[in-house]
C-alpha positions as CSV (number, residue, x, y, z in Angstrom):
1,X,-108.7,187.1,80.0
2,X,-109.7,188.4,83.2
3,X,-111.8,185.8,86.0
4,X,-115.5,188.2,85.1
5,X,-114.7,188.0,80.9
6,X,-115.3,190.4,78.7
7,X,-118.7,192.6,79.5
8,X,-119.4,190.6,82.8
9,X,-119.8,187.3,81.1
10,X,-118.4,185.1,82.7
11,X,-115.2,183.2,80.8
12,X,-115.6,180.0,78.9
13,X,-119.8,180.3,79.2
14,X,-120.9,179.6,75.3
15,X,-120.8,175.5,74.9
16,X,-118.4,174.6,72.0
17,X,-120.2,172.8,69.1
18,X,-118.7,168.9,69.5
19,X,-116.8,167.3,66.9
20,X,-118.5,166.1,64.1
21,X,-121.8,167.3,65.0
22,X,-124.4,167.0,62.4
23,X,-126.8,169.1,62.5
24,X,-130.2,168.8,60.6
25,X,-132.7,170.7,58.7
26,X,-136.1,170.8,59.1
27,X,-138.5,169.8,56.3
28,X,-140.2,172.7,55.6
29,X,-144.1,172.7,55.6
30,X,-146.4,174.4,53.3
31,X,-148.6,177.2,55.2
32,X,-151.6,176.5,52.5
33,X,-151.5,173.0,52.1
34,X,-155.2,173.6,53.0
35,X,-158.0,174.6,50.1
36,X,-158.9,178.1,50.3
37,X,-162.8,176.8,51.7
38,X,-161.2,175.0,54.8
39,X,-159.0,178.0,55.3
40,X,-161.7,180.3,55.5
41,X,-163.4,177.6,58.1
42,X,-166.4,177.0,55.4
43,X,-165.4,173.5,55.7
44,X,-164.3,171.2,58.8
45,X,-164.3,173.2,61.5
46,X,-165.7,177.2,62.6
47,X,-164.4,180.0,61.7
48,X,-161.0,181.1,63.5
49,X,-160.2,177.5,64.3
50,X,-157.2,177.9,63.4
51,X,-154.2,180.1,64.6
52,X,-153.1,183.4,63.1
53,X,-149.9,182.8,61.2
54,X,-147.2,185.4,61.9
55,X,-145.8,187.0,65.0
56,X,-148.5,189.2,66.9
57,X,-145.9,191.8,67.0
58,X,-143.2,193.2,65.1
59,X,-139.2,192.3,66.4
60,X,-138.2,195.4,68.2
61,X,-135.7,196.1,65.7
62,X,-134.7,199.7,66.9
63,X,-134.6,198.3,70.8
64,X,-131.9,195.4,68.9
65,X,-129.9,198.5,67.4
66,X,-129.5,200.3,70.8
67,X,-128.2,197.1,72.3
68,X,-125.7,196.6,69.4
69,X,-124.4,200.4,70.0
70,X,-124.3,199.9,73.4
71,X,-122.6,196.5,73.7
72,X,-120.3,196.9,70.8
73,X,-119.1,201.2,71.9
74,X,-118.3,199.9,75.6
75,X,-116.6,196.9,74.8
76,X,-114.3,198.4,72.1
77,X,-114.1,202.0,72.6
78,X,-110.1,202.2,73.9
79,X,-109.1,198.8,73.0
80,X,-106.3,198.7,70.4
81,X,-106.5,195.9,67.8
82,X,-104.5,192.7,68.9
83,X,-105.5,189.7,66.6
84,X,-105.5,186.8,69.9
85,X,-107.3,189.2,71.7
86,X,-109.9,190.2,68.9
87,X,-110.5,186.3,68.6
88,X,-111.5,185.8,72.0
89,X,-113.5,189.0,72.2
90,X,-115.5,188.5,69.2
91,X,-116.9,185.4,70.7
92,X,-117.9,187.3,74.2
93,X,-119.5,190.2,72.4
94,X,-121.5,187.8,70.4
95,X,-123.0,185.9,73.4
96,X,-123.2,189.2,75.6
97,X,-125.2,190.5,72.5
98,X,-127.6,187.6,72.2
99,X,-127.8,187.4,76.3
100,X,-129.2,190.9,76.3
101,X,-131.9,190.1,72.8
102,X,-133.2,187.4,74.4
103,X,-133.6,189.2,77.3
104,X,-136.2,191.7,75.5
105,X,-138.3,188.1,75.9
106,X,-139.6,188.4,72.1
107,X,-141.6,185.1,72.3
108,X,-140.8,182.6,69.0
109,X,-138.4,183.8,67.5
110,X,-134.5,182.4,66.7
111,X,-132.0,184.6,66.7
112,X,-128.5,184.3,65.6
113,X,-125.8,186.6,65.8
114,X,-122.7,187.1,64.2
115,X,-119.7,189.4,64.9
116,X,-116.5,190.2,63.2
117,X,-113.4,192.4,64.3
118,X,-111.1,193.7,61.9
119,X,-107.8,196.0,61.9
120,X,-108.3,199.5,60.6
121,X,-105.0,199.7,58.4
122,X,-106.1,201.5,54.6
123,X,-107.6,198.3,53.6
124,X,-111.2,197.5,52.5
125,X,-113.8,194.7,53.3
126,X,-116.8,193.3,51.7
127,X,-119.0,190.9,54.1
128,X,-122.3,189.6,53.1
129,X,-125.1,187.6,54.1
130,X,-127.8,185.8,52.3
131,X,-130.6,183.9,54.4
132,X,-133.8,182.3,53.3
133,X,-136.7,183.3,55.5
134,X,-140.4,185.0,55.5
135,X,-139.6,188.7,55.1
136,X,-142.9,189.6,56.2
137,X,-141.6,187.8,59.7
138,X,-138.2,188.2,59.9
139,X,-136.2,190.4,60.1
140,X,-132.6,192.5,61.0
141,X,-130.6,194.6,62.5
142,X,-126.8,195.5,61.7
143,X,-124.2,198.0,63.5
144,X,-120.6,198.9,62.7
145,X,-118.3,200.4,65.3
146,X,-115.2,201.8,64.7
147,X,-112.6,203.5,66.7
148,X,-108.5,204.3,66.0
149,X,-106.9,200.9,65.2
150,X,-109.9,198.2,64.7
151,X,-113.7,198.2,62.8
152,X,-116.8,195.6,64.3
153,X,-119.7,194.5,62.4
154,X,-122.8,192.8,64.4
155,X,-125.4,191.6,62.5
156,X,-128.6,189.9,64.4
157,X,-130.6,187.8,62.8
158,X,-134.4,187.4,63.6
159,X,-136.4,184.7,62.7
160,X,-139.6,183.5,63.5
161,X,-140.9,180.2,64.5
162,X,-144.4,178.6,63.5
């Protein structure tokens, strides 16, 4: 790979998980473990005590899909499908991609991204997703590119944090 990387990141940037890492999930916590009273703020404390639940603003979904067409068209628009190189570059595009979301500076939310490159040869493909989250909160946004000899698929995940 060239010195800059692939879409001016620079090569060898995203931290590799370590071996054996164990990662952890939360406990989740109820939103209305309160009584309806002390939610309304009839009872131990005023009214508006507490904070709003929810993002203030919607995830700029359609400002996510521009990035995704952008990133995606002019990192793969001539390049042939070679599997080493696909392997490498599907890493890159994923951390240019989440470089430039983050970016947009959408306060509490996580995003995750995931990429996959694939040869264009008469065959098919089924990819899915399933994700547990607040669909009044979270949200996504999905593009596929495809030019002579490969297909992409990147799909970014939004969710928000309490």
């Amino acid at each position: 790979m060239a010195a800059g990387g692939l879409c001016g990141m620079a090569a060898g940037s995203a931290a590799p998980r370590p071996p054996g890492a164990v990662f952890r999930r939360r406990q989740p916590r109820s939103r209305h473990s309160a009584s309806p009273q002390q939610r309304s703020g009839m009872q131990g404390g005023a009214a508006g005590s507490e904070p709003p639940f929810g993002p203030p603003k919607r995830f700029p979904v359609a400002a996510v899909d521009a990035i995704l067409r952008d990133v995606l068209g002019s990192c793969l628009r001539e390049q042939p499908y070679e599997p080493a190189r696909c392997r490498e570059m599907v890493k890159d595009i994923a951390e240019v991609i989440k470089a430039r979301v983050k970016d947009l500076m959408i306060p509490r939310y996580k995003i995750v991204v995931v990429t996959h490159i694939g040869q264009l040869n008469e065959q098919s493909i089924q990819i899915g997703s399933r994700c547990l989250w607040d669909p009044v909160s979270d949200t996504f946004s999905s593009y596929v590119f495809k030019n002579a000899s490969l297909f992409a698929l990147a799909n970014v995940y939004a969710v928000y944090f309490e």
